[in-house]
N, C-alpha and C positions, 0 to 999 in steps of 0.2 A: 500435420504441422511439421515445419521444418525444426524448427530453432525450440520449440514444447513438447513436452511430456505429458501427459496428463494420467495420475493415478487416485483413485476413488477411495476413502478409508471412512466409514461409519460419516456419512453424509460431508466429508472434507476432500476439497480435490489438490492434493497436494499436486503442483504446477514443476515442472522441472525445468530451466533456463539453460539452454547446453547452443553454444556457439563457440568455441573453444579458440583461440586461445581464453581470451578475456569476457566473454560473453559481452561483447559491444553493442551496443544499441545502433544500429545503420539502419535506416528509415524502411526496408522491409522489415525485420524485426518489428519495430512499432506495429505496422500496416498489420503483419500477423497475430501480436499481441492483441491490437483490437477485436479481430475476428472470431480471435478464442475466448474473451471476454464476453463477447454478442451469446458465446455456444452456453457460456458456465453461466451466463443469466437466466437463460430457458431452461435450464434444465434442472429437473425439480429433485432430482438424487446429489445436488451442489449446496446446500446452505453456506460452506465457506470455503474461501478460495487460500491454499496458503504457496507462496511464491517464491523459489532460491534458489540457486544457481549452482551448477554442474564444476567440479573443477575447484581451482583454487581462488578465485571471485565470484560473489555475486554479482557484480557487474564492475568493471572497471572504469564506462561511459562511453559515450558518442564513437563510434566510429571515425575517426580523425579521418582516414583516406577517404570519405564520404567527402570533408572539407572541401579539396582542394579542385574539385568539379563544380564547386558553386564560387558564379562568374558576377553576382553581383550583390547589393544589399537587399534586395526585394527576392531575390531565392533564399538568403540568407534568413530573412523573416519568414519564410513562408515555413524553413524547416524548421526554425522556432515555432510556430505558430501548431505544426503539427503533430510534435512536440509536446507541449501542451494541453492539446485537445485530446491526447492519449493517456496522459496524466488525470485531467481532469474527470476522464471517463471512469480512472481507477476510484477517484477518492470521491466521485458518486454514485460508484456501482450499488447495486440493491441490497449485494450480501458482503458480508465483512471479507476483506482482504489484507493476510499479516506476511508481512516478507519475515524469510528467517535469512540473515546478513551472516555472511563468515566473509574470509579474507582480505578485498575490498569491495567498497563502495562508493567511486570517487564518478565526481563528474554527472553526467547522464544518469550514472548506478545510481546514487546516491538521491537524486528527482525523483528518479521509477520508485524506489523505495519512503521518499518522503509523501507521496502519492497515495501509498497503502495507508489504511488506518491502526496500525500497532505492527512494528519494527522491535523484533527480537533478535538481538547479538549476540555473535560469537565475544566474547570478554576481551581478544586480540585483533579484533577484526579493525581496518582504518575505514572510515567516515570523512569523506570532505569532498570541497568544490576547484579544484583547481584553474579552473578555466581562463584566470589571469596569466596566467604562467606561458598561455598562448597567444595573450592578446587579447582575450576576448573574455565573455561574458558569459553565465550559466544563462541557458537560452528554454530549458523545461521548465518555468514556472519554480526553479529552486533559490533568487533573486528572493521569492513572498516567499515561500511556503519554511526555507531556514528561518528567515526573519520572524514567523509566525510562533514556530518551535521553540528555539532558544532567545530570540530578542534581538534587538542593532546590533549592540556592542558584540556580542559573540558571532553573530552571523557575520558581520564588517570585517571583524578580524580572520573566519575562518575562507571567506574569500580573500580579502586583502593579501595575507599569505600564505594562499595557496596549501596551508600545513593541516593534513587532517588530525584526527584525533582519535582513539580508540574505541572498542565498544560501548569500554566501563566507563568512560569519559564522556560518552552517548548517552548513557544511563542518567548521569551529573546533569549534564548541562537539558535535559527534556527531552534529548531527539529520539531517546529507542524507549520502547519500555520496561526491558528486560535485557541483561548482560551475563550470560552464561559462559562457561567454558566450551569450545568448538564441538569435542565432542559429544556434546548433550543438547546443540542446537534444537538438529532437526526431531528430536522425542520430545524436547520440551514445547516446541512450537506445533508441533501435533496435539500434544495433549493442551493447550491452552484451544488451539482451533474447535476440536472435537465437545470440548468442555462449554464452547461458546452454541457449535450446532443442536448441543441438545437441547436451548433452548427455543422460547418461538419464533419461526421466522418472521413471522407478520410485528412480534415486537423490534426484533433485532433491526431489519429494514428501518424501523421507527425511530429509533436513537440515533440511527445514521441520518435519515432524515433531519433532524433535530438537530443535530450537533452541526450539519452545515447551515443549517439553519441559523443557529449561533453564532456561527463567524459572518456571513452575509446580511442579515436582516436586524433589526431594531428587536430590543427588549420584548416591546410590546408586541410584535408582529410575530416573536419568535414564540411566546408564551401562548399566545394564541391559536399555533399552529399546533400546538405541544396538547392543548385543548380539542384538537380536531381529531389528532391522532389517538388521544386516552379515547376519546368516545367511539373510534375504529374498532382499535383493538380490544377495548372492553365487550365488546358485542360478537368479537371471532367466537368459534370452535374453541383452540387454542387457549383463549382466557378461559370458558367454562370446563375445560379439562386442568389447569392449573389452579383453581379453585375446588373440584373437586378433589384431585391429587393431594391437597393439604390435608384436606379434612379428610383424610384417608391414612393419611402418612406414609403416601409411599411418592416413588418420584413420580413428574408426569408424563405423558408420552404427546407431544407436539405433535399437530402433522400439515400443521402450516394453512390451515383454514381457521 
């Protein structure tokens, strides 16, 4: 991998984002993203993926000289669109993935990040979508996915002008879940990851399941999926080591069957 890192810590592959200056997102970047996404899904020493950036952003956004080579609106969709599909592939990946955000995350950054399932902040770190301020328009799926997090009114406004907002202000308004000081980022988002892999993967996979479930499908269609999945994971490995573990009182030791 050009532009990734990958380091292994008690089943967490802490991901390192290094393209320096700004860590821009330029359509190789994405293309490589996926590829390593494809790797930390097979691999069974991965329960969670956590993702942050080298330097003094975690992402700044799009590669703008990338811009100014596309010659019409239908190229111009297409890198939206792919865009996207690399997004969408984060916030359905199998295992949990927590961005830990310091410096900025404008633009592009800010997508790749609302993409992940739990965004932990540096307490100074800026948050926003500037993409007005070009002309143009958040083109990653970050249009739904702010409006999802914090609402109209505040997504309207934080596009509208262009003005981001803090970590702690992240925290306020829905969009992170966690607003730390810089230097305790990356130990706190470690210890939140690690504390997530010791549980079971066959559940964890399940909630994620479930929760997009949530957003996409009816009441009824969702509850019933939620049904299909208890009587899964009731019947793993995994459950009858967690049941035993109780009645034992000691913790349990998962291993993902």
């Amino acid at each position: 991998m050009e532009h990734f890192r990958i380091a292994k810590e008690e089943f967490v592959a802490v991901v390192t984002f290094s393209r320096p200056p700004a860590n821009a997102l330029a359509s190789a970047v994405l293309k490589e993203l996926s590829t390593l996404l494809d790797e930390l899904e097979t691999d069974p020493d991965v329960r969670v993926v956590l993702l942050h950036g080298e330097g003094r952003f975690f992402s700044a956004g799009a590669d703008i000289k990338e811009f100014t080579s596309i010659a019409s609106a239908e190229e111009a969709s297409d890198l939206s669109r792919n865009g996207q599909l690399v997004m969408e592939r984060i916030e359905r990946f199998s295992k949990p993935v927590i961005a830990a955000i310091h410096g900025a995350a404008l633009g592009g950054g800010l997508e790749l990040a609302m993409s992940c399932h739990i965004r932990i902040v540096a307490e100074n770190a800026k948050l926003g979508l500037p993409e007005l301020q070009l002309g143009i328009i958040p083109g990653f799926a970050g249009t739904q996915r702010l409006m999802r997090y914090v609402g109209f009114g505040k997504a309207a406004e934080m596009m509208w002008t262009s003005e981001p907002i803090t970590g702690a202000e992240a925290v306020q308004w829905g969009l992170a879940n966690k607003a730390v000081p810089e230097e305790r980022l990356l130990d706190e988002a470690k210890a939140l990851a690690k504390k997530i892999a010791a549980k079971s993967p066959l559940s964890v996979r399940a909630v994620i399941e479930l929760l997009n479930a949530a957003k996409e499908k009816t009441f009824v269609e969702a509850v019933r999926e939620e049904a299909e999945w208890f009587g899964r994971v009731f019947g793993s490995e995994d459950a009858k080591e967690g049941v035993q573990a109780f009645l034992e009182k000691r913790p349990p030791v998962f291993k993902g069957k």
